[in-house]
N, C-alpha and C positions, 0 to 999 in steps of 0.2 A: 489533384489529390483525391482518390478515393477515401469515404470512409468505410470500415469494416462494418463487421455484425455487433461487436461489440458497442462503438460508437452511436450506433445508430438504434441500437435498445437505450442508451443512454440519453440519446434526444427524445426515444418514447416515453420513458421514466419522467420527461423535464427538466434533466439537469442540464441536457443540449437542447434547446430551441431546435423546433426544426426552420425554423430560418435563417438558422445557418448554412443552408445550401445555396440562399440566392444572395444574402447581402455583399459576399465578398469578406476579405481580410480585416477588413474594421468591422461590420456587423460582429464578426466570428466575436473579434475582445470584446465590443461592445455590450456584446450577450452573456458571454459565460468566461471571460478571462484566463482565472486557470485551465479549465478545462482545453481550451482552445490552445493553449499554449503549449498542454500536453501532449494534444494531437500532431503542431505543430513538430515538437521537437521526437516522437513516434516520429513522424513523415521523412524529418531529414535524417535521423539515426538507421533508417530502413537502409539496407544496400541494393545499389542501381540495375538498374535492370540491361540498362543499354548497354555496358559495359560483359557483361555477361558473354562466354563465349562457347560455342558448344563443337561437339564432333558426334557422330554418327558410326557403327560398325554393324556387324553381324551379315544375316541374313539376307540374300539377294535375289534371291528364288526361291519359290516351295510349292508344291502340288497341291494343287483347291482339295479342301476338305482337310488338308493337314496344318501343322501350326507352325509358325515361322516368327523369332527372336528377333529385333530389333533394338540397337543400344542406343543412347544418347549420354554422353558426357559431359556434363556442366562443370566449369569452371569459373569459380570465384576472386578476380583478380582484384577486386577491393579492400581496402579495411577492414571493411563492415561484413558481419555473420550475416549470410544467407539464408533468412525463414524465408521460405516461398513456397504455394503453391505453382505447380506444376502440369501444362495439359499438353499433351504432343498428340494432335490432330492427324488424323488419316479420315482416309474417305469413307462412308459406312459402310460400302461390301468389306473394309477388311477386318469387320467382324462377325460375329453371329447375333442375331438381335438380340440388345438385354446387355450385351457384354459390353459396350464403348466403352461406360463411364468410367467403368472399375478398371479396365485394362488403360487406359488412356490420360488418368490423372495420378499427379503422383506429388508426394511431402519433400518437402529439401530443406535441409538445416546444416548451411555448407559454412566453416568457416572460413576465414578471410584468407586468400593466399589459396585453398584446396579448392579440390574437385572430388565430384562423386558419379559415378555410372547408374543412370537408370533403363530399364529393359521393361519396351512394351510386346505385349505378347501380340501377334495376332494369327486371325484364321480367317482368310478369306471366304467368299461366299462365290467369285464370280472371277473367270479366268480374265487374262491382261493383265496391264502393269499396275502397280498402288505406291501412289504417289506421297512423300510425306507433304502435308500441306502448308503448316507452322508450329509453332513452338511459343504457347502465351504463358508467361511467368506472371505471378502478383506477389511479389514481395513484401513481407511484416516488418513495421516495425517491432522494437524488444514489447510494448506493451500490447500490439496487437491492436492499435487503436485507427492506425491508419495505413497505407498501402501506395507503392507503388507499381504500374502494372505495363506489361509493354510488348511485342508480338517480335519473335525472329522466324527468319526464315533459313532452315537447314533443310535441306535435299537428301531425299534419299527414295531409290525405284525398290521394289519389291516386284516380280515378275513371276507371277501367277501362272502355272505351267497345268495345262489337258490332266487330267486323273490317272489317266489308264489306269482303267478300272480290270478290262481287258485281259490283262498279262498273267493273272491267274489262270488263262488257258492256254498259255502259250509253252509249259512243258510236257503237256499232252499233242500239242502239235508237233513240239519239235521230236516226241515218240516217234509218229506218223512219220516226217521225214527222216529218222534216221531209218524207217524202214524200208523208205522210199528208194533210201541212199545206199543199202545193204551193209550196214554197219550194224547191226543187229543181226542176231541167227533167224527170224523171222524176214523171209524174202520172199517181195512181192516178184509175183511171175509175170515176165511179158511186159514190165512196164516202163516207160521212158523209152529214150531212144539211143544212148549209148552202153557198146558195150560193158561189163562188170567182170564176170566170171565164169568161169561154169560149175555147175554141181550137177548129181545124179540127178536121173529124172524122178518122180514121184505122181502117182495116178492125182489128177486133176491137171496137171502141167498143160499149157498150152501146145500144142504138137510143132507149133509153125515156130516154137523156140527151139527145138530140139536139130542139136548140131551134129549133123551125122560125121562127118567128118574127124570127129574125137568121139564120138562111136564107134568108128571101126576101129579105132585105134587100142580101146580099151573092152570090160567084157561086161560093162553096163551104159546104158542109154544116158548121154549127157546132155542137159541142154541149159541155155546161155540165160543170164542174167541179166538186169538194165538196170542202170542206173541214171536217173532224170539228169537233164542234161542240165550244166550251169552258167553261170554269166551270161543269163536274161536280162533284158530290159525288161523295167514296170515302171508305166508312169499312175499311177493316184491322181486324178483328178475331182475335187472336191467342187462343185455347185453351190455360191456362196449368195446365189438370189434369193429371192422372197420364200421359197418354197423351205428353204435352209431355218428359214426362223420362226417356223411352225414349233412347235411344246407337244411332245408327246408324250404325256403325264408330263411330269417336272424336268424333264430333259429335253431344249432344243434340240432338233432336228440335227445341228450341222455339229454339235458337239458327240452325236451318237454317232455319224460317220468318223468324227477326230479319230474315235475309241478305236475304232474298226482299220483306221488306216495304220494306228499305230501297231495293231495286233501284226496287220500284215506286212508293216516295214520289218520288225522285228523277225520276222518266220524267214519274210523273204533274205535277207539281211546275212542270215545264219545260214541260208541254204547256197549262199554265194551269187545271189541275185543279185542287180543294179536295181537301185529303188530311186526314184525321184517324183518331184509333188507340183502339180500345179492346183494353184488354186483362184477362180475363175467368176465373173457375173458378167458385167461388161466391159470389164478386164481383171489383168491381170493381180488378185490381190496377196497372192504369195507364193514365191518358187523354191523348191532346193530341186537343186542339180549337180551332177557329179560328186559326189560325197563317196568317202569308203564306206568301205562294211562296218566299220567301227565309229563313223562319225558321223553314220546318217541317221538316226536312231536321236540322238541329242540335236543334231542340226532340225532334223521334223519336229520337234515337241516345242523347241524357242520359238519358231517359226508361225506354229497353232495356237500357241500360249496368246497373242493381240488379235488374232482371227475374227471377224465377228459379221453374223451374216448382213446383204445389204438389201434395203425393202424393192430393189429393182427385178425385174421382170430378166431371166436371165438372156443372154445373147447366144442362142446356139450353135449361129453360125461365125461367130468371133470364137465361142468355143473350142467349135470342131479347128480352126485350124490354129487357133495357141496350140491344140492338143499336136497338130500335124507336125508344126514347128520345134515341141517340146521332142518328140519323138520320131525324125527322119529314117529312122529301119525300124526294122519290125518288132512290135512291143507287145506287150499286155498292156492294153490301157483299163483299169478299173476306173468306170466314173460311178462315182455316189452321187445322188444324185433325187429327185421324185420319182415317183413312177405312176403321178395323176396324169390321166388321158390327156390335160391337152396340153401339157407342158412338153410329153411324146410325142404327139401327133403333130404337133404345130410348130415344133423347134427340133427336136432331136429326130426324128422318122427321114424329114430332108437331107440331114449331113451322114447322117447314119453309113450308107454307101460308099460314102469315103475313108471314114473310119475301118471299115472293116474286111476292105479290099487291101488295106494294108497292116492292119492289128487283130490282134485276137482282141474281142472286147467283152469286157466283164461289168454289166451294171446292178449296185447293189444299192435300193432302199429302205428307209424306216417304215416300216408297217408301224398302226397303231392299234396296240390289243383291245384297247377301249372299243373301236369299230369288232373286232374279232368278238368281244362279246356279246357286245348287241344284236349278233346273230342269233342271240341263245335265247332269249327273253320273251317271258310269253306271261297269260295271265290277266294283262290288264290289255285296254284299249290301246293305250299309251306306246308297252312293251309289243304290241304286236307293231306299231308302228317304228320304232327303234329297229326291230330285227328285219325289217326289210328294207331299212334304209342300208342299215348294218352289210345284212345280202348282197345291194345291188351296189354296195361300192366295193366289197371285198370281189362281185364278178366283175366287174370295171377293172379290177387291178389285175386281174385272172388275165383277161383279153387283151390288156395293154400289154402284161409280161409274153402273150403266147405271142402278140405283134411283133416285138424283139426279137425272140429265138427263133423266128421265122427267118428273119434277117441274120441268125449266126450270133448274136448275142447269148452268149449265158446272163441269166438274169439270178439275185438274190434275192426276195425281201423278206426279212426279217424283223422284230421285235426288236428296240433299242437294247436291249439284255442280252438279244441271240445274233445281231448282227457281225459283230465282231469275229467270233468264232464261225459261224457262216461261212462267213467271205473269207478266211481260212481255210478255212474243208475246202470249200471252191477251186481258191488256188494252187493245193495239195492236189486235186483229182484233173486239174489239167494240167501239172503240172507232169503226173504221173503218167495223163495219156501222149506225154507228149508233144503238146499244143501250144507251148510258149515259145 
């Protein structure tokens, strides 16, 4: 039997003995008789707690940073009205600090035979699944003198889905490729590799487009149009090692490539590309493969939603050929990836050659502005030693990237903000020359 607040200001008063906690059932009458008796029949007029039965509805998914409804339905199959407090526990990322208490406890005053629905809010802080954990009821007696109290367990996943943050640039790209595509009166010249159309010529035109042959035929200069070719493979391979769970500012490492893969499943997706994901350290920790254009876009985001980097030292040469096996002809492989000297030099520089004697490969990292700054800084002793550290690692990353595109690599690195759209451009302008 718990006693309440009330009860228990009343043993401070004197009228309860606080030795009524250890003597047991005879101390209790011994001490204070009525009193005890009243507690007594408070305890058993309370309704049960065991008996108590609940259900679960709502929300099953929702994008970090947004808010997502969860119900819980109590049912009072007893006699007895149900006073109770109410706490339905979840894990603390699924709120924002400060918010638990008030989102999370709730008043029940259910009578005997009903049921009522309650709805906790939440808002995650951190992508994966959130798990409901229990459900602790403390039942009042009518006087509020005493309590019974007791813990269920109802289930319920919550699956906290990538942000895409991203997708706000994704109708200025898909501008780009409708231009690409010549479905716009704006046509790019000369670019892709399948035929489109023809139109008059126009001074700047490439010459080596110009189709003499409907030239002669007519009494102005015609020449041919392209449009990018489609039904490409792109495999995305994401680097889920230690370099992956680096923070730059407030945003790991491998959740700024997520943003970026999603931007380019979606471009690609729409331009009639094959998209598919490997995601890699030393092994495999998530794939989509063969997906339509309409259901890879949702298959990649469930898939990222549990992703989380691992503190191992990645495998490159496991890498390079999950990457060989994922993609048997000829692809785009985009690996996200680091682009510190010896993570290149010592794992990816060796497989390299293999990769790219059979793929176009596109490797794109998080730069960190923080370093971009400290280039800038001057003044103190301090700030001059900052900007040459600052310096010598933004030329490190200089000389690693020029090491790549020696090898045929297009390389990106970008700002967690500018990656995304980046590696967009990128694969608009090879796609544009051709090159996929």
């Amino acid at each position: 039997m718990a006693l309440t607040g009330r009860a228990a200001l009343l043993a401070a008063l004197g009228t309860l003995p606080v030795g009524i906690y250890a003597p047991g059932w005879a101390g209790i009458f011994a001490l204070n008789a009525p009193l005890s008796l009243a507690i007594l029949c408070d305890y058993a007029l309370a309704a049960p707690v065991r008996t108590l039965r609940f259900t679960r509805s709502g929300d099953t998914s929702v994008r970090l940073g947004e808010n997502a409804e969860v119900h819980l339905t109590v049912t009072n199959p007893s006699g007895r009205r149900l006073r109770a407090h109410l706490r339905d526990a979840w894990p603390p990322s699924s709120w924002f600090a400060g918010t638990e208490q008030a989102a999370s406890r709730h008043k029940l005053n259910i009578p005997a035979g009903e049921r009522r629905r309650l709805t906790t809010p939440l808002r995650p802080t951190r992508r994966g699944d959130r798990r409901a954990e229990r459900v602790t009821v403390r039942s009042y007696g009518p006087l509020g003198l005493a309590a019974r109290q007791g813990n269920h367990d109802v289930p319920w996943t919550v699956r906290v889905l990538p942000p895409f943050t991203s997708r706000k640039h994704l109708p200025s790209r898909l501008a780009r490729l409708r231009e690409l595509d010549g479905r716009t009166s704006v046509l790019t010249r000369g670019e892709g590799t399948e035929f489109d159309s023809l139109r008059d010529y126009v001074p700047g035109d490439d010459t080596r487009s110009i189709d003499w042959r409907a030239t002669a035929r007519q009494s102005t200069v015609a020449v041919r149009t392209w449009r990018p070719e489609r039904d490409r493979h792109i495999l995305v391979v994401l680097d889920t090692g230690r370099t992956a769970a680096g923070r730059v500012g407030d945003v790991p490492r491998l959740d700024a490539a997520m943003d970026a893969t999603l931007l380019l499943t979606a471009l690609a997706s729409r331009a009639g590309d094959r998209v598919d994901l490997l995601a890699y350290d030393r092994r495999v920790r998530a794939q989509v493969q063969g997906r339509s254009a309409g259901d890879v876009l949702p298959t990649m985001v469930n898939a990222l939603a549990t992703l989380e980097p691992e503190l191992v030292e990645t495998d490159a040469r496991g890498l390079g050929a999950a990457t060989l096996r994922s993609a048997p002809r000829r692809s785009l492989v985009v690996l996200l990836t680091s682009l510190d000297a010896a993570p290149i030099e010592e794992g990816l520089l060796p497989v390299l050659p293999q990769l790219t004697k059979r793929h176009t490969v596109l490797l794109a990292s998080v730069s960190d502005p923080h370093v971009e700054s400290m280039g800038t800084r001057r003044g103190t002793v301090d700030a001059v030693y900052e900007a040459a550290a600052g310096t010598q690692t933004q030329a490190q990353r200089r000389r690693t990237a020029e090491q790549l595109q020696r090898h045929g690599v297009t390389v990106v690195d970008a700002t967690p903000e500018k990656l995304a759209p980046a590696l967009a451009d990128a694969y608009l302008a090879l796609k544009a020359a051709g090159r996929l």
